[in-house]
VOBA-1610 file (N, C-alpha, C; in pm, whole numbers, padded with zeros to 5 digits, always signed):
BEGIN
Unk+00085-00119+00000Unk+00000+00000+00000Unk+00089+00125+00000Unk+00083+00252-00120Unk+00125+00323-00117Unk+00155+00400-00037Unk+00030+00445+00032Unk-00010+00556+00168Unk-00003+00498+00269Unk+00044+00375+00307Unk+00076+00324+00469Unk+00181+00426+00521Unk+00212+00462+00610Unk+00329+00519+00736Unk+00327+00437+00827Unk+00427+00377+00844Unk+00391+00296+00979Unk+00441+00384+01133Unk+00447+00548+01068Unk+00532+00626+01188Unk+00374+00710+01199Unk+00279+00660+01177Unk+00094+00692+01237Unk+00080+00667+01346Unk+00102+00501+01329Unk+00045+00437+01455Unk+00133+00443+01605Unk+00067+00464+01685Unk+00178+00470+01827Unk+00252+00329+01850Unk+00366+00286+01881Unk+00467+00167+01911Unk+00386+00142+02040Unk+00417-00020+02020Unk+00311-00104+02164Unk+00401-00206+02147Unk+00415-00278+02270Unk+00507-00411+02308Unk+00403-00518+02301Unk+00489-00646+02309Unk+00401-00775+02275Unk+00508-00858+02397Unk+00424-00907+02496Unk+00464-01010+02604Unk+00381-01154+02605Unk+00448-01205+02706Unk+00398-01315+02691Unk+00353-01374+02874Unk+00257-01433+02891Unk+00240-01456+03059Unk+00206-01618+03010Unk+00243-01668+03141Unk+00214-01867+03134Unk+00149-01920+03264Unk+00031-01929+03231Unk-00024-02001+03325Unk-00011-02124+03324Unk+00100-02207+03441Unk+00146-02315+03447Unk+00104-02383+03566Unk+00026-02525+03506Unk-00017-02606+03669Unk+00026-02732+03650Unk-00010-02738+03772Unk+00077-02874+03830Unk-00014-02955+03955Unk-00012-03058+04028Unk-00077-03130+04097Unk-00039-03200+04200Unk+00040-03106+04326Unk+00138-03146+04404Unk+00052-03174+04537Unk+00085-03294+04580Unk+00045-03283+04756Unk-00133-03341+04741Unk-00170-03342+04630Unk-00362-03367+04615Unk-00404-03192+04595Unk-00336-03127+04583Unk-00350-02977+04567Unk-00331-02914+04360Unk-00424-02836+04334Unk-00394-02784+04199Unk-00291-02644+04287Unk-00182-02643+04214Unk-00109-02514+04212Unk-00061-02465+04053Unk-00067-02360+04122Unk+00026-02281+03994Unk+00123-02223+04007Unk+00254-02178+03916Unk+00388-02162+03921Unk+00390-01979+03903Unk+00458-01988+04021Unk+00442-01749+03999Unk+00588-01739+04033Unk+00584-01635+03999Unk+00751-01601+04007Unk+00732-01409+04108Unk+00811-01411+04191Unk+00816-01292+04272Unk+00917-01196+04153Unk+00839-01057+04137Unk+00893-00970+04044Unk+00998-00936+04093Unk+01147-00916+04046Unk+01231-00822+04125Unk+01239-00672+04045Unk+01137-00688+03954Unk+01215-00539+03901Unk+01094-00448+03909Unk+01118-00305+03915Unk+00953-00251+03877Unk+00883-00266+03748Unk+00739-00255+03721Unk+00671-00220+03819Unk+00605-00369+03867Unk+00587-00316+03998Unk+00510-00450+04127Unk+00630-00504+04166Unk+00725-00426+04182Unk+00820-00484+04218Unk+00807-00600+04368Unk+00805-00711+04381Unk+00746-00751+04561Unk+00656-00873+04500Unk+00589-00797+04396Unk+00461-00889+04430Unk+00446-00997+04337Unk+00379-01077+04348Unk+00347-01218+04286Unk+00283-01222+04155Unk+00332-01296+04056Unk+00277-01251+03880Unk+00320-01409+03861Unk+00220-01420+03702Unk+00270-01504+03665Unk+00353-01532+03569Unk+00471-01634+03521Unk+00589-01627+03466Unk+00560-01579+03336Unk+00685-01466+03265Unk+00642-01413+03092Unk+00761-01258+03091Unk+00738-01254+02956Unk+00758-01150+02944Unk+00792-01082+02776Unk+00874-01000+02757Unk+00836-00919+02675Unk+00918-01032+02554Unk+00835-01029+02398Unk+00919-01123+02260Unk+00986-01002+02208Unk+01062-01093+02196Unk+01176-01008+02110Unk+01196-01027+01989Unk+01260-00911+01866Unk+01245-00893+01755Unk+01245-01053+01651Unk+01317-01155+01686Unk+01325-01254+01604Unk+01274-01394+01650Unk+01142-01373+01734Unk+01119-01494+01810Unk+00958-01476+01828Unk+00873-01643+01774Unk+00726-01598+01806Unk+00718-01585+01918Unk+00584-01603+01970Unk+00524-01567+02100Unk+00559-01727+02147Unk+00519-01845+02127Unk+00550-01971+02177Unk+00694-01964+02200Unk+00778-01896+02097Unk+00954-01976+02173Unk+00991-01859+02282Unk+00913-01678+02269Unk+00935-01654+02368Unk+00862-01714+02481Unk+00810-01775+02500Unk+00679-01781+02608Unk+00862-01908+02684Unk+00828-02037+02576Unk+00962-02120+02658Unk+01068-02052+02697Unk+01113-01992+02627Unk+01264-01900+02672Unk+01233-01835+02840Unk+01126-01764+02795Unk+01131-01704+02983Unk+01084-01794+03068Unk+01024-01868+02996Unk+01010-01998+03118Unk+01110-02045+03219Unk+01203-02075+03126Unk+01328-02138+03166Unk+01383-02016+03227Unk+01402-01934+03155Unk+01473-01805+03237Unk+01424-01751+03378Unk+01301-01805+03394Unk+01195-01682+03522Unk+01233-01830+03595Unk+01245-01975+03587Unk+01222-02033+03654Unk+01322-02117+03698Unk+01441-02143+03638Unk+01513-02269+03647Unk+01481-02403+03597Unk+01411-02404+03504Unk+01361-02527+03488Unk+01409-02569+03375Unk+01485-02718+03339Unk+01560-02732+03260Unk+01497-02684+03132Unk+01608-02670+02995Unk+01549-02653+02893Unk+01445-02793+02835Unk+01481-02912+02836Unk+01463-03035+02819Unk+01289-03014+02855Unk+01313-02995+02997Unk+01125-02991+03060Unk+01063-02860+02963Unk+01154-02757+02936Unk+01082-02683+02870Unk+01000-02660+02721Unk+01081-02776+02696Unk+01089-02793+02541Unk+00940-02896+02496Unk+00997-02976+02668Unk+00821-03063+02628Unk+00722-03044+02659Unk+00723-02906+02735Unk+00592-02883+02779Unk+00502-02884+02687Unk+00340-02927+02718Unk+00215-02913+02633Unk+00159-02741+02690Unk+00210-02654+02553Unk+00144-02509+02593Unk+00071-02536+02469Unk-00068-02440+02542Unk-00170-02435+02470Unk-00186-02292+02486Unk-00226-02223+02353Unk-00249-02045+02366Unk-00380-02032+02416Unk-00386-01953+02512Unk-00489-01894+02548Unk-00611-01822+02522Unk-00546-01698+02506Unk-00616-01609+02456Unk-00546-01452+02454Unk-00536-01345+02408Unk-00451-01199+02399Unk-00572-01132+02492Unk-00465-01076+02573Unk-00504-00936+02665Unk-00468-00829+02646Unk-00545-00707+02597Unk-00500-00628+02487Unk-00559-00470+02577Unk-00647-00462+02693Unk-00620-00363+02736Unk-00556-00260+02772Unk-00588-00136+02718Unk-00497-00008+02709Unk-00422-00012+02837Unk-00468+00005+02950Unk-00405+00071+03059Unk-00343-00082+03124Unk-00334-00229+03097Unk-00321-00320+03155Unk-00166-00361+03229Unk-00098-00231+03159Unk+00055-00197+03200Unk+00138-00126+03201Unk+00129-00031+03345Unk+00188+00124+03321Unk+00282+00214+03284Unk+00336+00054+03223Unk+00506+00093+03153Unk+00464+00163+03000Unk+00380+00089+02934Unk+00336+00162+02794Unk+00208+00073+02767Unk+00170+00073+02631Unk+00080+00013+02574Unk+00133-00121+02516Unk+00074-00223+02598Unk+00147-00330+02607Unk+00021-00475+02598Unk+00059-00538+02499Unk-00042-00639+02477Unk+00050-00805+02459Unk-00038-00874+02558Unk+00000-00991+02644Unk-00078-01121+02540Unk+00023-01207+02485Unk-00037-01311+02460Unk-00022-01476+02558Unk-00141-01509+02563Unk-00123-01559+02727Unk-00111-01761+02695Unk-00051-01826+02751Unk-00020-01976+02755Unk-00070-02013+02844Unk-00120-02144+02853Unk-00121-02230+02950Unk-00056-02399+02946Unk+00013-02409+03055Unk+00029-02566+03042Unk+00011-02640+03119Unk+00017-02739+03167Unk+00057-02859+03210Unk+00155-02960+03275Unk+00214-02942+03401Unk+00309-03054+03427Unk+00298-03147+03527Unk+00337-03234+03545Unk+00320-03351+03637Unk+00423-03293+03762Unk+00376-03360+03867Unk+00450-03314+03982Unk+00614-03276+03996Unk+00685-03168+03957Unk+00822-03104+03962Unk+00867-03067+04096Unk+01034-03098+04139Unk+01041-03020+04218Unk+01034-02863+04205Unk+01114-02792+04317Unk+01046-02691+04363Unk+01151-02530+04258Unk+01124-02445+04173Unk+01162-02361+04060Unk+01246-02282+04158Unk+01349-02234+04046Unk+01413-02134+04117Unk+01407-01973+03972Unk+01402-01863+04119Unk+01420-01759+04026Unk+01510-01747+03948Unk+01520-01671+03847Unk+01653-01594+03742Unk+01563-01520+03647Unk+01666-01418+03564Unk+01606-01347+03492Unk+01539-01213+03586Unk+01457-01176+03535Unk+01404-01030+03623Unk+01286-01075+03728Unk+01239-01213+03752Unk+01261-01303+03871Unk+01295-01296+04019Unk+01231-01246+04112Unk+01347-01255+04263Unk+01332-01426+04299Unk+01222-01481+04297Unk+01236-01572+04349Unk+01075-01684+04303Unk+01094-01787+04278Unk+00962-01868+04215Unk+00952-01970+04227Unk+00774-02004+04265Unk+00741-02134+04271Unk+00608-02187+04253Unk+00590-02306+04322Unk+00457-02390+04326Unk+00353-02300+04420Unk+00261-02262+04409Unk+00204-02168+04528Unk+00040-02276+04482Unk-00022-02283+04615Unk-00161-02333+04540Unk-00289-02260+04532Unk-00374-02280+04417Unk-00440-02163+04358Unk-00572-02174+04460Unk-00602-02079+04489Unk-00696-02038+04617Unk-00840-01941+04508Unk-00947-02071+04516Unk-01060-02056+04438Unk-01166-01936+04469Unk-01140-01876+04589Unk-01185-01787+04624Unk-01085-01641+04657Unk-01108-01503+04633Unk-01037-01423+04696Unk-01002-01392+04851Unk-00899-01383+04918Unk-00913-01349+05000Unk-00906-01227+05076Unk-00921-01223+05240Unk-00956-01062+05317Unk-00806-00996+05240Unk-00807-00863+05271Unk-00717-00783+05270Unk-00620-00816+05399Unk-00489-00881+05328Unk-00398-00862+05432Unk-00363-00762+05535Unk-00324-00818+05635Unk-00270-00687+05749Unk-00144-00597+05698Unk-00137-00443+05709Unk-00056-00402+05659Unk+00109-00446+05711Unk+00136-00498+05807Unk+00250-00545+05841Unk+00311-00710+05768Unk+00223-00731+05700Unk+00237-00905+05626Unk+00330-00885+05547Unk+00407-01001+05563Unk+00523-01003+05419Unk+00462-01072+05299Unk+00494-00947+05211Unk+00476-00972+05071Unk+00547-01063+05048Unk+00644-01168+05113Unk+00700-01240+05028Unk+00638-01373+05035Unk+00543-01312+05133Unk+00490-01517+05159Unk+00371-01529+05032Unk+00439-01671+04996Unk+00374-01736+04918Unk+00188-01742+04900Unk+00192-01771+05035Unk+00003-01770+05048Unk-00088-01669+05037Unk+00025-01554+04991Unk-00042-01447+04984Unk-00051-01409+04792Unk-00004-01517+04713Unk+00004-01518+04586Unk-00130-01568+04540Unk-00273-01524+04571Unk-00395-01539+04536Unk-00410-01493+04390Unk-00519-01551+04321Unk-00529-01443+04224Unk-00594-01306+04249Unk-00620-01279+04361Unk-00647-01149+04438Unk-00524-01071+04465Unk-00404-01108+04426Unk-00298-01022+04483Unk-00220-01063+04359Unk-00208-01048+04260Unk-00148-01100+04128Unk-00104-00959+04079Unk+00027-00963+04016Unk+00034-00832+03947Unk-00023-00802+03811Unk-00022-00694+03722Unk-00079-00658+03637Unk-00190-00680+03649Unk-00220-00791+03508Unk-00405-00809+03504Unk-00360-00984+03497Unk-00275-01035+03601Unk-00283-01163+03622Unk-00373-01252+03659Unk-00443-01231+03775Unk-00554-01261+03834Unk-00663-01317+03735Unk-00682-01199+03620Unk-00799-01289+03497Unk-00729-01388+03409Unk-00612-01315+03387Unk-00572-01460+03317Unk-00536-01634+03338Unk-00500-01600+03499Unk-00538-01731+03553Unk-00721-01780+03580Unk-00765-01709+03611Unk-00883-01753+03632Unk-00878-01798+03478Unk-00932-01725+03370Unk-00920-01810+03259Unk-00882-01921+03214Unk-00756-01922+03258Unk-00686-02007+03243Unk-00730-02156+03311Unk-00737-02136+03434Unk-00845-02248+03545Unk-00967-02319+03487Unk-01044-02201+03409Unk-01197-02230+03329Unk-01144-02342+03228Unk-01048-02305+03166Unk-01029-02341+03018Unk-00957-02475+03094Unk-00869-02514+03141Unk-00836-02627+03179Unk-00882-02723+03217Unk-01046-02660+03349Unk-01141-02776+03383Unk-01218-02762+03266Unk-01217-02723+03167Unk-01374-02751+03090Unk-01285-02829+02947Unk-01138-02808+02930Unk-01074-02925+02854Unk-01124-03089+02915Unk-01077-03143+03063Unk-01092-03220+03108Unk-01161-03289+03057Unk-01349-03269+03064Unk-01427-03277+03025Unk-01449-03344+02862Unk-01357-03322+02751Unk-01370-03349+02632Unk-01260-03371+02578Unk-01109-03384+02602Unk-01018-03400+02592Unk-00966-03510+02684Unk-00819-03587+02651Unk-00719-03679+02746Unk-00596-03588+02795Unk-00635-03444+02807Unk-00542-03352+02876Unk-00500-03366+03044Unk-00622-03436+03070Unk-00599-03511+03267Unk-00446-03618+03256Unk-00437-03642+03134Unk-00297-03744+03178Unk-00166-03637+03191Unk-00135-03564+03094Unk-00075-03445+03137Unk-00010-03388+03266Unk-00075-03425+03375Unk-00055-03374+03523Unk-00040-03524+03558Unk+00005-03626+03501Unk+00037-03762+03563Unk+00196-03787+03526Unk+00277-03843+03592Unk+00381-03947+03557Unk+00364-04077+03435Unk+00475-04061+03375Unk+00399-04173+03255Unk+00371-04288+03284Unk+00324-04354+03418Unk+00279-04461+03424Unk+00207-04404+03538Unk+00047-04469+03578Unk+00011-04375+03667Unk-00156-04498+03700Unk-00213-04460+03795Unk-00337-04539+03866Unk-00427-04448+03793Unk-00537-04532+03791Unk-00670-04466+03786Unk-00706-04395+03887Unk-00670-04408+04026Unk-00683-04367+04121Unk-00612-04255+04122Unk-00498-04179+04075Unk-00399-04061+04052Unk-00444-04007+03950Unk-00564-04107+03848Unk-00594-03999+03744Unk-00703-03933+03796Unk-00778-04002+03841Unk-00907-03946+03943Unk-00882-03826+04039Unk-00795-03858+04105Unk-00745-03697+04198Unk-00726-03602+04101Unk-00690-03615+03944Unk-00627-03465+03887Unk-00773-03413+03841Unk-00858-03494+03852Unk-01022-03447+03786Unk-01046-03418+03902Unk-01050-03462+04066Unk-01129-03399+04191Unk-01064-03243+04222Unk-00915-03254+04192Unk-00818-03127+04237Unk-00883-03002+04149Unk-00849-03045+04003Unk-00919-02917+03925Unk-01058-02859+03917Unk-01146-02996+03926Unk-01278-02919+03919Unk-01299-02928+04085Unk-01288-02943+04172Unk-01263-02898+04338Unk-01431-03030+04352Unk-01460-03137+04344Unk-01512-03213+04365Unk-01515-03387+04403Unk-01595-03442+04486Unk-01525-03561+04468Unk-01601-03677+04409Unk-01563-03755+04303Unk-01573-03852+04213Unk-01645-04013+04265Unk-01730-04024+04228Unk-01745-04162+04264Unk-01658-04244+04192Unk-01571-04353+04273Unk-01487-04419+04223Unk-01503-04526+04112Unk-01581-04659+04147Unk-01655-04723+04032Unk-01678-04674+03925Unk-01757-04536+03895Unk-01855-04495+03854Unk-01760-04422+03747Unk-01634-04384+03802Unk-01526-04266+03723Unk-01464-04385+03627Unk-01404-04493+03690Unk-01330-04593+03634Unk-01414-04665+03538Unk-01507-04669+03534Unk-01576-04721+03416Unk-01616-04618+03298Unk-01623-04502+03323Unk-01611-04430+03257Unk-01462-04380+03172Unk-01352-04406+03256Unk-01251-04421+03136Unk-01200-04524+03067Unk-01221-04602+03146Unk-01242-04757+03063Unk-01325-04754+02933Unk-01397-04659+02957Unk-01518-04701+02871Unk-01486-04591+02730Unk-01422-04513+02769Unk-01324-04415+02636Unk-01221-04506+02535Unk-01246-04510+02475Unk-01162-04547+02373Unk-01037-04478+02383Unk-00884-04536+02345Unk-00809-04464+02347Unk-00719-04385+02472Unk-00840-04369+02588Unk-00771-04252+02700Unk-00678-04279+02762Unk-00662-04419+02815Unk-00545-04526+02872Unk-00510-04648+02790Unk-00423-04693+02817Unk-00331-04784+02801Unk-00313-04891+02910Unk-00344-05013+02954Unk-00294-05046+03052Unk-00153-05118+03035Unk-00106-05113+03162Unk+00086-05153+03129Unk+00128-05259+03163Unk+00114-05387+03116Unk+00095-05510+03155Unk+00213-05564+03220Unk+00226-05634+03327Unk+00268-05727+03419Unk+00354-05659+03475Unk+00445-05673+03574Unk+00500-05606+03654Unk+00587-05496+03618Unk+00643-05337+03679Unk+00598-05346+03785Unk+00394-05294+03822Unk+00386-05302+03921Unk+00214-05275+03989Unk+00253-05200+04132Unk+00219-05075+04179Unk+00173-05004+04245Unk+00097-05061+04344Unk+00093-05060+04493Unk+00036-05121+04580Unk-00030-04951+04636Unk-00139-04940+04636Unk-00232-04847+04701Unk-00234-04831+04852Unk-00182-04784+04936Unk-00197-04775+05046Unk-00212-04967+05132Unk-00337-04972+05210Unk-00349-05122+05248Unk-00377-05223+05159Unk-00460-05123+05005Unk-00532-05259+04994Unk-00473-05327+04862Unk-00529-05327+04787Unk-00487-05412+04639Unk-00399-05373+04550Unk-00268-05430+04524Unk-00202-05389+04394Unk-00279-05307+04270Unk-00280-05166+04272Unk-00328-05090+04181Unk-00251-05114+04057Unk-00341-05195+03921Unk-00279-05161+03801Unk-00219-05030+03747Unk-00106-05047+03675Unk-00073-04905+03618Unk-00135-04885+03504Unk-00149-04746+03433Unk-00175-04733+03295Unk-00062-04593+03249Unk-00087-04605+03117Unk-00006-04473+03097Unk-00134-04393+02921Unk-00087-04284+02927Unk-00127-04251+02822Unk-00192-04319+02735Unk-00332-04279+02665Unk-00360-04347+02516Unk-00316-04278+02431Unk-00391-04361+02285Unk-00386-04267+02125Unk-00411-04179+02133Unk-00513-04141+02189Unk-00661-04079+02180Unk-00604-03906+02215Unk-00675-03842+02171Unk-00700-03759+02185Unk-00772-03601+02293Unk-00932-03697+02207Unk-01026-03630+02279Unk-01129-03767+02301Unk-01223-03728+02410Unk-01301-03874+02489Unk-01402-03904+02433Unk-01414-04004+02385Unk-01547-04021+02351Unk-01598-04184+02418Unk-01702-04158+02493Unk-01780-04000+02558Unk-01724-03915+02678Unk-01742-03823+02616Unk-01692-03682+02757Unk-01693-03764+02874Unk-01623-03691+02920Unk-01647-03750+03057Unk-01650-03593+03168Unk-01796-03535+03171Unk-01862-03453+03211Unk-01875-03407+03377Unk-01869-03284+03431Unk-01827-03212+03516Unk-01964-03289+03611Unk-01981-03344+03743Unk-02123-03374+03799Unk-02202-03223+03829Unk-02330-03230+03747Unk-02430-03064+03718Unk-02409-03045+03845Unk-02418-02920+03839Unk-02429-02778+03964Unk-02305-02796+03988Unk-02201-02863+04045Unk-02092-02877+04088Unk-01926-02824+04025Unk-01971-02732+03943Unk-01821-02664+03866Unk-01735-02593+03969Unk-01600-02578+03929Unk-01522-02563+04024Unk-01522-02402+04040
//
């Protein structure tokens, strides 16, 4: 186009934020990293940041991964990120006009992240489904439990919630629940990652026949080794299927969303 200028339009940055969960302890958490730089300098965000001239939004999104977190490149490389959605509000970052394309993933129980990068310090924190009171003004910002999505920097807070929606309502129609497992894993460990995310609890029979009854969703891993469950019966292992997506869903119990 003849008449384009591209010295019209005002300059705007392009970042990247990752909503990353995990399934530690029977708990859903998510991975935040303490800001060290301004602005929010203190406070709790989730891992990202700005792409740079020769890199999409996915290899920046891994790059600061690894950078905000310590986490090998190897884990980073395999993560399952799925794009979210762009947060494109004017005022959403008081450094300039700045628009966020947002990830989410998936990992099976990791130890515990370390900061680097513009990073003070990062980890597993677990995601607290409700907001909470206003801290006392003497509380340290550095404690973890205070990393709600009520105390999130920027416009973090929606993008995890989003992020939360979109993950339990994958569950539901997708084999994305193996994801948050070890590659060999119980029905009984797959069952906790469906009670943890959608915050409910499962009739047991009733769940197991239902993924049995999916084509594709598991694999079972024949003959030894077998997993002994607490007192009672050698729990078969399974690992991953073909499959995809479930057929049939395997559906949230009505009224009960997380």
């Amino acid at each position: 186009m003849q008449d384009y200028d591209p010295h019209a339009f005002p300059p705007f940055a392009v970042t990247v934020d990752l909503a990353v969960f995990t399934v530690r302890e029977g708990v859903l958490q998510v991975l935040l990293i303490e800001r060290g730089e301004e602005p929010y300098r203190g406070a709790w965000a989730l891992p990202g940041g700005f792409v740079q001239p020769r890199e999409s939004a996915e290899q920046a999104a891994r790059r600061e991964l690894a950078e905000e977190t310590g986490l090998s490149r190897k884990t980073v490389a395999d993560l399952h990120l799925e794009q979210l959605r762009t947060y494109s509000d004017p005022d959403r970052d008081p450094r300039m006009r700045v628009v966020s394309v947002a990830y989410t993933a998936l990992l099976p129980d990791l130890p515990e992240p370390r900061g680097g990068g513009d990073a003070a310090h990062a980890r597993w924190a677990p995601l607290r489904r409700t907001a909470p009171p206003a801290p006392p003004a003497r509380v340290d910002r550095r404690d973890p439990q205070l990393a709600s999505p009520a105390s999130l920097a920027f416009d973090h807070e929606q993008i995890l919630a989003d992020a939360h929606e979109r993950v339990g309502a994958k569950l539901e129609y997708t084999c994305l629940a193996t994801s948050f497992c070890p590659p060999e894993f119980t029905l009984g460990e797959l069952q906790q990652v469906y009670e943890t995310v959608w915050g409910v609890e499962l009739d047991r029979p009733n769940f197991r026949r239902k993924v049995l009854a999916s084509t594709g969703f598991v694999e079972a891993v024949e003959g030894p080794p077998r997993r002994t469950g607490g007192r009672g019966k050698p729990a078969a292992l399974y690992r991953a299927g073909a499959a995809s997506a479930l057929h049939p869903p395997l559906l949230r119990p009505e009224g009960r969303q997380s």
